[in-house]
C-alpha positions as CSV (number, residue, x, y, z in Angstrom):
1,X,-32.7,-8.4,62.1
2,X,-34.7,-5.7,61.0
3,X,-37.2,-6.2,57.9
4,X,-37.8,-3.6,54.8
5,X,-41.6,-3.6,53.4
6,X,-41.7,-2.8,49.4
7,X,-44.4,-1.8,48.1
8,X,-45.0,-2.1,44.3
9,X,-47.5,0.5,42.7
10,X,-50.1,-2.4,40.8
11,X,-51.4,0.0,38.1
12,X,-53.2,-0.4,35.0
13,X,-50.3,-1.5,32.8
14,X,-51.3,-5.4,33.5
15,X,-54.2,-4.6,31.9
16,X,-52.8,-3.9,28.6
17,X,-51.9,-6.5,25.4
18,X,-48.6,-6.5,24.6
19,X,-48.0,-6.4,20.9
20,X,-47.5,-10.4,20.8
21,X,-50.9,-11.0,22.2
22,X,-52.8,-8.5,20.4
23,X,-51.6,-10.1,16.8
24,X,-52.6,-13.4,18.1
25,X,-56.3,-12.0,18.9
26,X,-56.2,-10.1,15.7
27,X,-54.9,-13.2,13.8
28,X,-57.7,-15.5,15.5
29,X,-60.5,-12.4,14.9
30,X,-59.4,-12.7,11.2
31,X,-58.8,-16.5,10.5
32,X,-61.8,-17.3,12.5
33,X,-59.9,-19.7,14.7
34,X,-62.2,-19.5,17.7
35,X,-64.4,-22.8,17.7
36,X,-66.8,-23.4,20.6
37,X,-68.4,-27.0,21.3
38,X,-71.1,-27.9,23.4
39,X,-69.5,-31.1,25.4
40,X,-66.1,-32.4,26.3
41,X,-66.2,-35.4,23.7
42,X,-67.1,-32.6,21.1
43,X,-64.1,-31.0,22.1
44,X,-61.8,-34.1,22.2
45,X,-63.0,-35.1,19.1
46,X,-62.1,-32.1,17.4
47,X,-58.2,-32.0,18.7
48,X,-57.8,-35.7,17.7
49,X,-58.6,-34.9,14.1
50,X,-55.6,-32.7,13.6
């Protein structure tokens, strides 16, 4: 059985948002939806308040 090697050009294109993800950064840049906590029961508390 004889085997066939593909090789797949891995360019720059991964690098790039799609337009989905750039809204969801631009919506979070603008609604100020990023939060950061210092500890993991900070954290927890915060998601069982919604």
């Amino acid at each position: 059985m004889s085997q066939t090697n593909i090789n797949i050009r891995m360019d720059d294109t991964f690098d790039v948002p799609n337009a989905e993800t750039l809204a969801a950064i631009d919506d979070v840049n603008k609604k100020n939806l990023s939060k950061s906590f210092h500890s993991i029961a900070e954290l927890m508390e915060d998601l069982n308040a919604l």
